[in-house]
C-alpha positions, 0 to 999 in steps of 0.5 A, a space after each residue: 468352502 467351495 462357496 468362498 472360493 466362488 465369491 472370491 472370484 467375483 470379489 476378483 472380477 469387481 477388483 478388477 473393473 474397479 482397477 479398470 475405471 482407476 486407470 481410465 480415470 489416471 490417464 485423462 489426468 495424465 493426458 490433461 496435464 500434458 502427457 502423451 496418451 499411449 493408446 498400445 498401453 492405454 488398452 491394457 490399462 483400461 479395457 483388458 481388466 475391465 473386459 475380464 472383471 466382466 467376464 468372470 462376474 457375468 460367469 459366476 454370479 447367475 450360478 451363484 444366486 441359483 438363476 434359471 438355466 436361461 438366464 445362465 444361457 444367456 449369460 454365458 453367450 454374452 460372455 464368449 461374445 465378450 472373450 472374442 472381443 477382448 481377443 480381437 481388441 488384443 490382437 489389435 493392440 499387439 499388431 499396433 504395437 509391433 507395427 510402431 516398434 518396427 517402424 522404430 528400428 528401420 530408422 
């Protein structure tokens, strides 16, 4: 049971990558037919769930697979470098977006 709950992780991880490539490749049509490109949304649309399916994929598959403890090492260093900067393009995107909606209400 424990196995297919940690696959099912993994199974997560690649739904979201696949979610993350689906809204990368939305926007560009959009942006080709004319529409403006929100670049606030176009974070959350594209980079979060690709960074997070990442992450829980680069967690759990090693472990499943019975990878050497190096290689889980290795992995785990990538992945709180991958957690810092998700959280820093976050933070990023969040300071752009209050920065524009304050802008909009001193008008």
């Amino acid at each position: 049971m424990l196995r297919f709950m940690d696959w099912s992780v993994v199974a997560m991880g690649c739904a979201l990558v696949l979610a993350s490539l689906g809204g990368r490749w939305w926007e560009r049509t959009n942006v080709r037919k004319g529409a403006g490109s929100d670049h606030g949304r176009r974070f959350f649309w594209a980079w979060l769930p690709l960074l997070m399916g990442l992450g829980m994929i680069g967690t759990n598959v090693p472990r499943l697979l019975g990878a050497p403890y190096s290689v889980m090492m290795i992995l785990d260093t990538l992945n709180l470098v991958l957690a810092i900067t998700t959280l820093f393009l976050a933070l990023r995107a969040g300071r752009h977006f209050l920065r524009t909606r304050g802008l909009r209400t001193l008008e």
